[in-house]
DONUVO-918262 format. One record per residue (C-alpha): residue number from 1; chain; x, y, z. Coordinates in pm, 1 decimal. Layout:
# DONUVO-918262
+-----+--------+----------+----------+----------+
| num | cadena |     east |    north |       up |
+-----+--------+----------+----------+----------+
| NUM |      A |        X |        Y |        Z |
...
+-----+--------+----------+----------+----------+
***
This chain:
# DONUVO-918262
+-----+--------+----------+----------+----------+
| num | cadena |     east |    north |       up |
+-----+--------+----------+----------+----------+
|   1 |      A |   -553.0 |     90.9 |  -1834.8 |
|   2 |      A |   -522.0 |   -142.4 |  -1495.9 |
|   3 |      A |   -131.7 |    -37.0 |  -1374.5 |
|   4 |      A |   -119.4 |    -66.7 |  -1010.1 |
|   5 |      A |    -25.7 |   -441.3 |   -825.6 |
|   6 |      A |   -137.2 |   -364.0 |   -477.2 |
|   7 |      A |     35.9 |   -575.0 |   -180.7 |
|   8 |      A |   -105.8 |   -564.0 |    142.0 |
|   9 |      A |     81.3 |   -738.0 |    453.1 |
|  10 |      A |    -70.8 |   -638.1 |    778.3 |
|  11 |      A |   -418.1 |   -668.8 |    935.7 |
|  12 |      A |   -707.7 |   -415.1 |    771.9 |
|  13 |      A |  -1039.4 |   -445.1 |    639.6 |
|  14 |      A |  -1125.7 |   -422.6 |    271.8 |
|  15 |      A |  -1418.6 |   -270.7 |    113.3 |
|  16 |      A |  -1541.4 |   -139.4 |   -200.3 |
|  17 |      A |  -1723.3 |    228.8 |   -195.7 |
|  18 |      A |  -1845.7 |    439.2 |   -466.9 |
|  19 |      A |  -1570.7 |    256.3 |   -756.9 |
|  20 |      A |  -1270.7 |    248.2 |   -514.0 |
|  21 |      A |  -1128.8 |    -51.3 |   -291.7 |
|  22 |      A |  -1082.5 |     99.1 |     30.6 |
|  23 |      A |   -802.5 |    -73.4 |    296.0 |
|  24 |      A |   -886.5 |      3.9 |    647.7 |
|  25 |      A |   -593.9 |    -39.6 |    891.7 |
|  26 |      A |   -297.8 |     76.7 |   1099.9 |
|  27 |      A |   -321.4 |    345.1 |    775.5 |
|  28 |      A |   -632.7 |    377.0 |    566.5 |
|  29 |      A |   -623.1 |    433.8 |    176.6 |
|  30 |      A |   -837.6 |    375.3 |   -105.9 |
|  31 |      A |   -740.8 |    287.8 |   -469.7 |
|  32 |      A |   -966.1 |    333.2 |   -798.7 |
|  33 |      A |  -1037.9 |      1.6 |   -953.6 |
|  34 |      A |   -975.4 |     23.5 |  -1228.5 |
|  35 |      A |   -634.6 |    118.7 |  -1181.3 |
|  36 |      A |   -574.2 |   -189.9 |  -1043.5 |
|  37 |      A |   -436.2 |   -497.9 |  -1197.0 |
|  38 |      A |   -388.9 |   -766.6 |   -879.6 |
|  39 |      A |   -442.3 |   -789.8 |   -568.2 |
|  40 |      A |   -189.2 |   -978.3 |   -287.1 |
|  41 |      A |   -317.6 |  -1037.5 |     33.7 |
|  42 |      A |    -37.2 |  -1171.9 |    221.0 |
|  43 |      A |   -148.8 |  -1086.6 |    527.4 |
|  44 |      A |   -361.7 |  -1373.5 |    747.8 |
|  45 |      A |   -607.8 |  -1102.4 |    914.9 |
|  46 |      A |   -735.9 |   -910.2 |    639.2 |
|  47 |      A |  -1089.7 |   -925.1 |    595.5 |
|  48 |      A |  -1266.9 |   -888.2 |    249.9 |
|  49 |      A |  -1618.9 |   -839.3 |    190.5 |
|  50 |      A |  -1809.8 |  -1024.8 |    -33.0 |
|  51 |      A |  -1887.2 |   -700.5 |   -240.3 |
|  52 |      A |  -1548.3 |   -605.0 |   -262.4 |
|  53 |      A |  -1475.1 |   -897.1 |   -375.6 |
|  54 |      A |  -1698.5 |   -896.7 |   -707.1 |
|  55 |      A |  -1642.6 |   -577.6 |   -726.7 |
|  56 |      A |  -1273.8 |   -686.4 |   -803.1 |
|  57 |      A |  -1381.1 |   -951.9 |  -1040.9 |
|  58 |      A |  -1618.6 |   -752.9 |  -1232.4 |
|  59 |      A |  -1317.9 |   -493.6 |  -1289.0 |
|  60 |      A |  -1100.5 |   -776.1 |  -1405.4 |
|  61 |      A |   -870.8 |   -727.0 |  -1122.7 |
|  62 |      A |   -647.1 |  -1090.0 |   -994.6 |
|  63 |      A |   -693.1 |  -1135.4 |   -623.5 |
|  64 |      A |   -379.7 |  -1326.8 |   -477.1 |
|  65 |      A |   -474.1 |  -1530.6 |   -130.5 |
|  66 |      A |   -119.5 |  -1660.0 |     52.1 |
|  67 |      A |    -80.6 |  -1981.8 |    294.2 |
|  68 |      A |     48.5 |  -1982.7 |    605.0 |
|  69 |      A |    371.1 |  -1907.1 |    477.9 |
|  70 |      A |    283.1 |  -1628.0 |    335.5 |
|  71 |      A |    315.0 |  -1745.2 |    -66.4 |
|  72 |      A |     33.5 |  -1724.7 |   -310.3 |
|  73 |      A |   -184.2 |  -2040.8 |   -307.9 |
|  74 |      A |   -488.1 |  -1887.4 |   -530.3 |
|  75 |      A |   -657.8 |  -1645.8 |   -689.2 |
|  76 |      A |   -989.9 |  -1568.7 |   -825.2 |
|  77 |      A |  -1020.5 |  -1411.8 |  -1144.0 |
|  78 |      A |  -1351.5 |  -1320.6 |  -1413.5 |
|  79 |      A |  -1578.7 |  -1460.7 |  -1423.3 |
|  80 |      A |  -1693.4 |  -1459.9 |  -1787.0 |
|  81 |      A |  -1601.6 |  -1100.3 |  -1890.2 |
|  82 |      A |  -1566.8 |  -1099.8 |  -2252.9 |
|  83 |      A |  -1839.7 |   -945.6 |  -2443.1 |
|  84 |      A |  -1814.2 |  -1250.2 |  -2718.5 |
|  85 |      A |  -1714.4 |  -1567.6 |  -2508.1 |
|  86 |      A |  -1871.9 |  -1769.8 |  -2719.7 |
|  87 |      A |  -1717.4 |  -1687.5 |  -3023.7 |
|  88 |      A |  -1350.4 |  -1671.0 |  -2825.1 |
|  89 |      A |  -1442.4 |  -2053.1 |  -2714.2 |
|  90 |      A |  -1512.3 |  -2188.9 |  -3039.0 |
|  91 |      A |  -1203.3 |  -2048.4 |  -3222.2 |
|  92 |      A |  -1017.6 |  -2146.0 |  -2954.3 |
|  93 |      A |  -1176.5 |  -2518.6 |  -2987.1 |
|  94 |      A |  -1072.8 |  -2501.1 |  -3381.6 |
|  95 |      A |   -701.0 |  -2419.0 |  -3319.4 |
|  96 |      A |   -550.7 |  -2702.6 |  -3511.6 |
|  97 |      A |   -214.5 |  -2903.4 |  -3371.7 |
|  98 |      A |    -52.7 |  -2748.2 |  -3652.0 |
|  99 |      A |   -117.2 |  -2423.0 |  -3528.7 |
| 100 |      A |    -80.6 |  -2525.9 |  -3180.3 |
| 101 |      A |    248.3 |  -2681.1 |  -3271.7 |
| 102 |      A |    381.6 |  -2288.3 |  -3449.3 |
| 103 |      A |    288.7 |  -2099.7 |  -3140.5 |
| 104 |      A |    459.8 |  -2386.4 |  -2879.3 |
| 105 |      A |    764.5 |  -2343.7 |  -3117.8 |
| 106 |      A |    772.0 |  -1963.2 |  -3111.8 |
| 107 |      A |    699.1 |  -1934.2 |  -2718.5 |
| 108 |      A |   1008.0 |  -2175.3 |  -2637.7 |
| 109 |      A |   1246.8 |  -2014.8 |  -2896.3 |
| 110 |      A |   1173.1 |  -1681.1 |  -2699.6 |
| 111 |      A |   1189.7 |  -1840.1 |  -2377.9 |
| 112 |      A |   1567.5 |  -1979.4 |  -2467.4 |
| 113 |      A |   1648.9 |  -1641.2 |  -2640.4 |
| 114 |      A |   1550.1 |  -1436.7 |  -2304.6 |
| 115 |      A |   1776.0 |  -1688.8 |  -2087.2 |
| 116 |      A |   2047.2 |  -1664.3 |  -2344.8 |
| 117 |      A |   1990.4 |  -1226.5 |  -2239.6 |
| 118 |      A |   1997.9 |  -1273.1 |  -1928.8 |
| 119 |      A |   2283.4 |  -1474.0 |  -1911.2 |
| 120 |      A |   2442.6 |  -1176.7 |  -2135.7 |
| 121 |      A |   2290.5 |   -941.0 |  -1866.4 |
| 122 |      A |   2476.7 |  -1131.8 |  -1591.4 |
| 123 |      A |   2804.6 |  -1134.7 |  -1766.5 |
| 124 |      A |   2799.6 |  -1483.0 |  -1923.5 |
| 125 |      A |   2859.6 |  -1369.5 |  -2273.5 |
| 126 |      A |   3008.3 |  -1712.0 |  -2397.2 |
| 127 |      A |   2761.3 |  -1932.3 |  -2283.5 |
| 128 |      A |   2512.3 |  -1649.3 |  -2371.6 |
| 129 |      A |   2597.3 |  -1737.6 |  -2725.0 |
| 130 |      A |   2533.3 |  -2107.4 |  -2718.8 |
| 131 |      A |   2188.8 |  -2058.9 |  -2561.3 |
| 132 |      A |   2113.2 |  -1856.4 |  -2829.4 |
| 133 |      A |   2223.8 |  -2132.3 |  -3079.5 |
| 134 |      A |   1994.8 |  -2326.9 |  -2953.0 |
| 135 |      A |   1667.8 |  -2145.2 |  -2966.9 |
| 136 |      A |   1733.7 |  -2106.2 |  -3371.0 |
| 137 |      A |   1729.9 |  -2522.9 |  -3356.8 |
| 138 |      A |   1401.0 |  -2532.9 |  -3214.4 |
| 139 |      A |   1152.4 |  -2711.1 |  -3465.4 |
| 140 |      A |    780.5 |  -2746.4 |  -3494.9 |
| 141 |      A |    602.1 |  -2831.1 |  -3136.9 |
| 142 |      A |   1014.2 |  -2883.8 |  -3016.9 |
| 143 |      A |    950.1 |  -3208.7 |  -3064.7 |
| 144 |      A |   1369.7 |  -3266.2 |  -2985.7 |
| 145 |      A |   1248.8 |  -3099.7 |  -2618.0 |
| 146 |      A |   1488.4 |  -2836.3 |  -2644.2 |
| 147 |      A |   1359.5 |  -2642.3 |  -2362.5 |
| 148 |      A |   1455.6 |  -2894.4 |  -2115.5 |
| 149 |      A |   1801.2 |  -2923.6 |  -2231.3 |
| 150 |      A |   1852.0 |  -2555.3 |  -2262.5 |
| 151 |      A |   1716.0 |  -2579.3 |  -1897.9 |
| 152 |      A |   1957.7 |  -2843.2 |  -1799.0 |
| 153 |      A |   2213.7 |  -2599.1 |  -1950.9 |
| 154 |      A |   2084.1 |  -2208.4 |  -1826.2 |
| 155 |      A |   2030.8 |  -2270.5 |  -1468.3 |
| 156 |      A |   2409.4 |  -2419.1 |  -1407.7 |
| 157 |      A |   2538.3 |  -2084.7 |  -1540.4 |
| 158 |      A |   2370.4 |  -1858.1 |  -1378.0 |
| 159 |      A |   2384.0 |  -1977.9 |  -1042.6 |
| 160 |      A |   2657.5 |  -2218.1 |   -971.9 |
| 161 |      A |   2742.5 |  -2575.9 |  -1104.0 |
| 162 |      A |   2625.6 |  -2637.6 |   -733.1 |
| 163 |      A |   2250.9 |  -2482.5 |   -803.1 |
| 164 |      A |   1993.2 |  -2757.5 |   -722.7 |
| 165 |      A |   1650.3 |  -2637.8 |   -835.3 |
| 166 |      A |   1447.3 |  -2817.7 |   -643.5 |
| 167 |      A |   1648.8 |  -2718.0 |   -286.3 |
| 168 |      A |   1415.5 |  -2593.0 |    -72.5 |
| 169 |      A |   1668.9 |  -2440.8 |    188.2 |
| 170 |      A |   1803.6 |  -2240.4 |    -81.3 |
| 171 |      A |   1595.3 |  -1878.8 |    -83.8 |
| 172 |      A |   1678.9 |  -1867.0 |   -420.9 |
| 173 |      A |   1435.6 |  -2145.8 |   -483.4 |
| 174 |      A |   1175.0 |  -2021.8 |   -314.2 |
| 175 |      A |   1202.0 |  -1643.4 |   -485.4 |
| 176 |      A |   1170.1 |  -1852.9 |   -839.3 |
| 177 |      A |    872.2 |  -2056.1 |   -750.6 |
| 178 |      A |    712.8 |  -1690.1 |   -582.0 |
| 179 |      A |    802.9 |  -1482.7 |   -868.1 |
| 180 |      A |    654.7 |  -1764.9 |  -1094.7 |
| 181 |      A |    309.9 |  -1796.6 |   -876.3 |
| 182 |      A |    308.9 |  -1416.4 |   -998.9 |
| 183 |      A |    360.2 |  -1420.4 |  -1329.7 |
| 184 |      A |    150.4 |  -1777.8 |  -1353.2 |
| 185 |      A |   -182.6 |  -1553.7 |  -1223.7 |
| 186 |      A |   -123.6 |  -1218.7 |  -1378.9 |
| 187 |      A |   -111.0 |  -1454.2 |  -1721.6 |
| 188 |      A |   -400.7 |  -1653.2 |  -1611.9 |
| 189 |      A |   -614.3 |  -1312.5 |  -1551.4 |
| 190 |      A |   -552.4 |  -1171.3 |  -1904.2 |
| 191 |      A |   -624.4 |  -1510.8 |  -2072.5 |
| 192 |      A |   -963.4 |  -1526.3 |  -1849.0 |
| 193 |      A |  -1060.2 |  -1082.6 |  -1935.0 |
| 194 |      A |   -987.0 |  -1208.8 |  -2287.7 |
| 195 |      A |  -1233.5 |  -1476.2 |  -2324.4 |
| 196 |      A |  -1000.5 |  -1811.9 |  -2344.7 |
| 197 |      A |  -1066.9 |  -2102.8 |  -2135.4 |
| 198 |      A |   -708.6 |  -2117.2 |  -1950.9 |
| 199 |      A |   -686.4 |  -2511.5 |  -1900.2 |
| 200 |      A |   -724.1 |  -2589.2 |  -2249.4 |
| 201 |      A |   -308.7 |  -2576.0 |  -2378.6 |
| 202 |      A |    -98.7 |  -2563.4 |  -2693.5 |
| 203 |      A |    164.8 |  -2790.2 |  -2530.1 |
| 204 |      A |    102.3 |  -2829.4 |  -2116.6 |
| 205 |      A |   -229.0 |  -3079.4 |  -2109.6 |
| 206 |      A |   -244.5 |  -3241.6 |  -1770.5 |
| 207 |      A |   -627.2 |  -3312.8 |  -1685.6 |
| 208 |      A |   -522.5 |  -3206.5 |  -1329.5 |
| 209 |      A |   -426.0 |  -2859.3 |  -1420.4 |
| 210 |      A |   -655.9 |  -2557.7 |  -1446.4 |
| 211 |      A |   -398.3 |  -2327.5 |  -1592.3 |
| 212 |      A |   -237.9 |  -2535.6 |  -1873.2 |
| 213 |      A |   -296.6 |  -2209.0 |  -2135.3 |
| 214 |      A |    -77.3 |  -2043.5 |  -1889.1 |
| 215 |      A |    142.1 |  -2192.9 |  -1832.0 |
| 216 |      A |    216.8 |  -2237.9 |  -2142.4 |
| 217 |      A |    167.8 |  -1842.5 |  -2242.9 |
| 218 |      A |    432.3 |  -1721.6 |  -1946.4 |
| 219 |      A |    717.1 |  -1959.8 |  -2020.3 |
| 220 |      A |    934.7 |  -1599.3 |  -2179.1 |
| 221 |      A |    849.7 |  -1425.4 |  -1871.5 |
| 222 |      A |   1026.5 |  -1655.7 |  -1614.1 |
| 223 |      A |   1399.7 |  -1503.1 |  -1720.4 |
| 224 |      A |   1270.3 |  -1167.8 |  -1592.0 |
| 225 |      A |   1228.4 |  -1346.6 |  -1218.5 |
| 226 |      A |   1546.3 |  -1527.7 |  -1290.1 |
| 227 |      A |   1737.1 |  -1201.8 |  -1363.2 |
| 228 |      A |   1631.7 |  -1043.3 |  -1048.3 |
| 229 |      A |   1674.1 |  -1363.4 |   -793.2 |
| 230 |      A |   2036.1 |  -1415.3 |   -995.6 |
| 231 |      A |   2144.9 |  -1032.1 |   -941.8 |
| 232 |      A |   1962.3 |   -966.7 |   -555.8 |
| 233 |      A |   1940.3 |  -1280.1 |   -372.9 |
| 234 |      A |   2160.8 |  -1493.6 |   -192.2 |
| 235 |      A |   2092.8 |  -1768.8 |   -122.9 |
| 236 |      A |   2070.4 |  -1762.5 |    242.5 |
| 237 |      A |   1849.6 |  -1428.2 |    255.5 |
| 238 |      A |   1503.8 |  -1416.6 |    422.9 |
| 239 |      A |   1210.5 |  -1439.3 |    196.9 |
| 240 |      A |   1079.4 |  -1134.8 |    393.7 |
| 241 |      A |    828.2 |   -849.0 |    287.5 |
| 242 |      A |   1064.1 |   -702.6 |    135.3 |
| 243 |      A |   1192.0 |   -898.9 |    -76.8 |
| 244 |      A |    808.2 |  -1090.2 |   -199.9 |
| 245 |      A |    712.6 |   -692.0 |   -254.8 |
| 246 |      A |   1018.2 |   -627.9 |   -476.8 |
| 247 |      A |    916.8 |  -1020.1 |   -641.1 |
| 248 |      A |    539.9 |   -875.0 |   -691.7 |
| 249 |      A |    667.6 |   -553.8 |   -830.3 |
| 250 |      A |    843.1 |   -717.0 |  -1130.8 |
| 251 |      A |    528.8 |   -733.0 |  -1336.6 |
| 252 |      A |    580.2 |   -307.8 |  -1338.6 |
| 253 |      A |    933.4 |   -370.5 |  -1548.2 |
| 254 |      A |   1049.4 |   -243.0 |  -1878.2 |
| 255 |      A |    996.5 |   -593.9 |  -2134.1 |
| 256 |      A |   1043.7 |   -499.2 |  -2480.7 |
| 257 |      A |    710.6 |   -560.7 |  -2689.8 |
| 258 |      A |    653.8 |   -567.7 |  -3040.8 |
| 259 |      A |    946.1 |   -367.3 |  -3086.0 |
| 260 |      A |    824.6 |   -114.3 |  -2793.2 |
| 261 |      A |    871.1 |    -64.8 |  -2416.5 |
| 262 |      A |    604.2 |   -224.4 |  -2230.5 |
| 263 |      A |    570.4 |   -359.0 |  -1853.3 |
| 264 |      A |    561.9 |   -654.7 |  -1807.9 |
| 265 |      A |    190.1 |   -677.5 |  -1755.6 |
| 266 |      A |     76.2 |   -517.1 |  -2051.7 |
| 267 |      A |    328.1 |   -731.8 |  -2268.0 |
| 268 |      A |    149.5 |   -984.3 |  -2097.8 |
| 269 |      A |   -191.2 |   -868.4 |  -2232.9 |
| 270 |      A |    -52.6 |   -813.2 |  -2595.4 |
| 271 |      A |     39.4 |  -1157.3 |  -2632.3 |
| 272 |      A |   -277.8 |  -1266.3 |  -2543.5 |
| 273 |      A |   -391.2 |  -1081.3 |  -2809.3 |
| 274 |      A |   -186.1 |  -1217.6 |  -3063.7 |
| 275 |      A |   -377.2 |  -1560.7 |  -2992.5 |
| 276 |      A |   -641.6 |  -1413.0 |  -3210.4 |
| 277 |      A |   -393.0 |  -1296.4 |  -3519.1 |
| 278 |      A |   -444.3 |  -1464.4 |  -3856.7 |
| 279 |      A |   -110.1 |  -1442.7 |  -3929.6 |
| 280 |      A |    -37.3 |  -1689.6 |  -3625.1 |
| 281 |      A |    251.3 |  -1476.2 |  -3513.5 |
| 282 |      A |    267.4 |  -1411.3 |  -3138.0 |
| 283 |      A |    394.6 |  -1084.1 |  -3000.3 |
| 284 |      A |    660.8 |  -1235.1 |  -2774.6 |
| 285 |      A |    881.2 |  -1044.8 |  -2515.0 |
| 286 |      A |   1200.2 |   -990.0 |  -2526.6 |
| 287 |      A |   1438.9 |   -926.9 |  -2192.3 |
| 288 |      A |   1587.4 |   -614.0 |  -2102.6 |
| 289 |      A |   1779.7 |   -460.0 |  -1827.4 |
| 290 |      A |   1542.0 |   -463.7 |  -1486.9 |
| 291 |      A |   1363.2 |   -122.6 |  -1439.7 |
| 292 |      A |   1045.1 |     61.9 |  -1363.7 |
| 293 |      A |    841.6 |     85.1 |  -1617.9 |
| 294 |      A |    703.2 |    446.1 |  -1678.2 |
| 295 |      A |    350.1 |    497.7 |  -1735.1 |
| 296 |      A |    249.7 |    837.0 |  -1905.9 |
+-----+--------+----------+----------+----------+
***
């Protein structure tokens, strides 16, 4: 199983040779591929042969490409990897609004009940509790928008009645929107090795975005970013190596699965999964305290 998120920040050369992605640079290494699960190339003087490069896709692995300031602006993913496309395609075509409706329901009741935890986690226990109320109100499709009011609510209490979410001078801004860009393309890459077409949504439908399945799919996952830029960033720090590495690194923590400790990437991949359950139930995560996950 694909573990390993591999970050790479200064100048090399990347190659594939004999089932391993070799980085040549200040220090040389090679990884197996398929060990790896994504890709970041943060650095603006990496090189990356064409080879390599389908190697990559053709082991399912995400490939991350950064602007010039050094957050993620793209990725490439498979290119048609699942042995029955076809088949994937056309169920996914016959998902009813009804259905689509259940699932959008269940992903935003999880979403509210993992800010209501980590709220809890950050010592808001009160307002913890009324979050929580609020994800047990959440009807068919949320047609009352409850996610956007339990939005309007969350983000307040964790980080100050003075939190603007759209400040851009405020780090903790930008360490949401990178953690997202993470989470957004390690969700995009399992709905691609799976066989769904990623711009076709249950609730997100703009015709000008690719990744509407997506986005839709990694709304539970954003409290996990939230818990860490709430608990380790000020909001004057530098959005430095350091702390994108730590941001990248998130998709390695403990989520609770299906009643079982998973990372976050492999959670991830289970819920994907779940798309194809008759009994329309998704396997949703569920926050827990921030650690490594242990692979064994």
């Amino acid at each position: 199983m694909a573990y390993r998120n591999l970050m790479i920040t200064t100048p090399c050369r990347i190659r594939c040779q004999r089932e391993q992605l070799v980085v040549e640079g200040d220090v040389s290494a090679s990884f197996p591929l398929e060990d790896l699960l994504s890709v970041l190339i943060e650095s603006r003087q990496c090189t990356l042969t064409t080879a390599a490069l389908a190697a990559l896709a053709e082991a399912g692995v995400t490939v991350f490409a950064c602007d010039e300031k050094h957050i993620p602006c793209a990725l490439t993913l498979p290119f048609a990897r699942h042995s029955r496309q076809l088949e994937i395609t056309r169920a996914q075509l016959d998902w009813t609004q009804p259905t689509r409706n259940r699932w959008w329901q269940q992903i935003v009741q999880a979403k509210i009940r993992n800010q209501a935890e980590c709220l809890s986690l950050c010592g808001c226990c009160k307002e913890s509790a009324l979050l929580r109320s609020r994800a047990e109100g959440v009807r068919s499709g949320d047609r009352e928008n409850r996610e956007a009011t339990a939005a309007a609510l969350y983000f307040p209490l964790l980080f100050g009645g003075s939190f603007t979410r759209g400040e851009e001078s405020d780090t903790r801004n930008a360490a949401l929107n990178y953690g997202y860009a993470i989470l957004r393309g390690c969700m995009a890459r399992c709905l691609t090795v799976y066989g769904f077409i990623p711009w076709l949504g249950l609730h997100h439908g703009s015709t000008l975005n690719a990744w509407n399945l997506a986005d839709d799919m990694m709304e539970p996952y954003r409290p996990v970013v939230d818990l860490f830029v709430a608990t380790q960033v000020r909001e004057d720090a530098p959005l430095d190596t350091r702390l994108k590495s730590c941001l990248f690194n998130l998709l390695n923590m403990d989520i609770r699965s299906g009643g079982q400790r998973h990372s976050v990437a492999y959670a991830m991949e289970r819920q994907v999964q779940s798309l194809r359950s008759d009994t329309k139930m998704l396997v949703l995560p569920e926050l827990m305290p921030l650690q490594p996950h242990c692979y064994e």
